[in-house]
Phi, psi and omega in degrees: 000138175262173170212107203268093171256121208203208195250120164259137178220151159272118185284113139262127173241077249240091157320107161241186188229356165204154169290161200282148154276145165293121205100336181271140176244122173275155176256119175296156164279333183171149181262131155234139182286129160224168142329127157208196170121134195292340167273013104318303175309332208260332172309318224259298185325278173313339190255343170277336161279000195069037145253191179245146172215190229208017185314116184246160181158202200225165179200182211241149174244073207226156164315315162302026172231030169241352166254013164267336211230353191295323182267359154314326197278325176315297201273003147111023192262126171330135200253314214300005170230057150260118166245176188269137167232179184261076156190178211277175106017132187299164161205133166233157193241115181247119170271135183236167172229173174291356165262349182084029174280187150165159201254142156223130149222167215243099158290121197291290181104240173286340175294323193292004203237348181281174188227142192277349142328326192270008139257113181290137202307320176318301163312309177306325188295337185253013183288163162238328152215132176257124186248146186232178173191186172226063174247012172237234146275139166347294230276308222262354167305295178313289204303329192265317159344290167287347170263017161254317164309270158001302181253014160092348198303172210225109188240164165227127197251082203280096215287075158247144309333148168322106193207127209257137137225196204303120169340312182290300198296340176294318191273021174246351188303176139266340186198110203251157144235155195234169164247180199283317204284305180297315170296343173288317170307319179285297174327306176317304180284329162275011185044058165199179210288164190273082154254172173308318194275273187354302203270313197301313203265347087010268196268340177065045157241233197233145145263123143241098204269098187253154207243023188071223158314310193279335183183201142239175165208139169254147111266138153231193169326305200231002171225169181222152204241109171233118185247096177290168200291190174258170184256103177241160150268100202287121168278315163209132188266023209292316195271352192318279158331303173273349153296327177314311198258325187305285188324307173333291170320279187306323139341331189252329156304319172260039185057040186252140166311165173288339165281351174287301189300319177302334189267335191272335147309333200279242137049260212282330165318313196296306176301323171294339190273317190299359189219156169286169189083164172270249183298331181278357183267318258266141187266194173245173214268334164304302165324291169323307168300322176248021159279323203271316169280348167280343186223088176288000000 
């Protein structure tokens, strides 16, 4: 069983045909509201791959946390450590282009409230790994870090958006994973290079580094890792990442290696660029499965 703590949000998302200049105001082709948030996305991911999972985190007691919480519910994720708090709803403003780039930005909320208390030892006790992001407060991030650590548990910490905490807490993760701009930024703060080997030789925990078009690459103890990406025509990449770390969890959840759990991330990453949306790109583990067999 995972357990996800993590960020819920409502995605405004806004279809443009080129992204904005600064100062410049553009006319979208069309808005659309969906589910977002990267510990909701990545929960929606992992539990449409079949697994069971767990969200914990915070929403608003606003209209917008009934559009934060519909596909979760769809896809079958334990709702019952969400709490309601007195502040809005998670809320991003995602801008897309005719190329599948795109810009976000993200008002924390409701999030900022969530508390590592509301995973309760009973829960930790039935978890098997626990996912993270940084879409929440630090301190409270660090704490289920450390109260995961404690209880043997297998966390994966997906350092996103780039948000520094503690060095020691890093080095309890089981697993941290970044994209390049963040491994440059993680690098950066321990001062030495963002490669995978780098980082690894640093913090002594697991790495993992996706590369965008060209891949992902792993270090551990004993082996390096390399997956290259799928050759797609990317429609939109906003959820991409985070299908990537969900499908991962789950993958790893059902006893698969990690290189194994990287190529069905891989996978499944790919099928998310192919669709427009957040949580509405995220594919299903049938989907998946006949991605992997048409493109072994």
């Amino acid at each position: 069983m995972i357990v996800v703590f993590g960020s819920l949000n409502a995605d405004l998302i806004f279809a443009l045909d080129e992204l904005p200049m600064p100062g410049q105001t553009l006319l979208a082709r069309k808005l659309t509201i969906e589910a977002g948030g990267k510990g909701a996305n990545q929960a929606v991911a992992a539990a449409r791959d079949g697994a069971s999972v767990v969200m914990v985190g915070a929403v608003g007691r606003d209209p917008l946390a009934d559009v934060a919480l519909v596909n979760l519910q769809d896809a079958g994720v334990d709702l019952a450590h969400v709490a309601a708090v007195e502040a809005p709803t998670g809320t991003a403003s995602v801008l897309t282009d005719a190329h599948g780039r795109n810009m976000i930005a993200v008002a924390l909320g409701a999030n900022e409230q969530a508390c590592a208390s509301q995973i309760s030892d009973a829960l930790l006790a039935r978890a098997n790994i626990i996912v993270l992001q940084m879409e929440n407060r630090a301190e409270e991030i660090e704490a289920v870090i450390r109260r995961a650590n404690l209880a043997g548990k297998r966390t994966i910490l997906n350092l996103a958006p780039a948000r520094r905490i503690a060095t020691d807490v890093l080095r309890l993760c089981g697993l941290i994973v970044v994209n390049e701009d963040e491994a440059e930024a993680l690098g950066a703060w321990l001062s030495c290079g963002a490669s995978a080997d780098a980082l690894r030789a640093v913090l002594g925990v697991d790495i993992i580094r996706t590369l965008g078009a060209e891949g992902s690459e792993a270090a551990t103890a004993d082996s390096r890792i390399f997956v290259p990406a799928r050759p797609i025509t990317p429609v939109d990449t906003t959820a991409a990442g985070d299908c990537y770390v969900g499908v991962l969890a789950a993958a790893l959840d059902a006893g698969a290696t990690l290189e194994s759990a990287m190529w069905r991330a891989t996978a499944a990453a790919a099928l998310a660029c192919t669709k427009a949306g957040s949580q509405s790109s995220l594919p299903w583990a049938d989907a998946i499965r006949r991605n992997l067999a048409d493109h072994p």
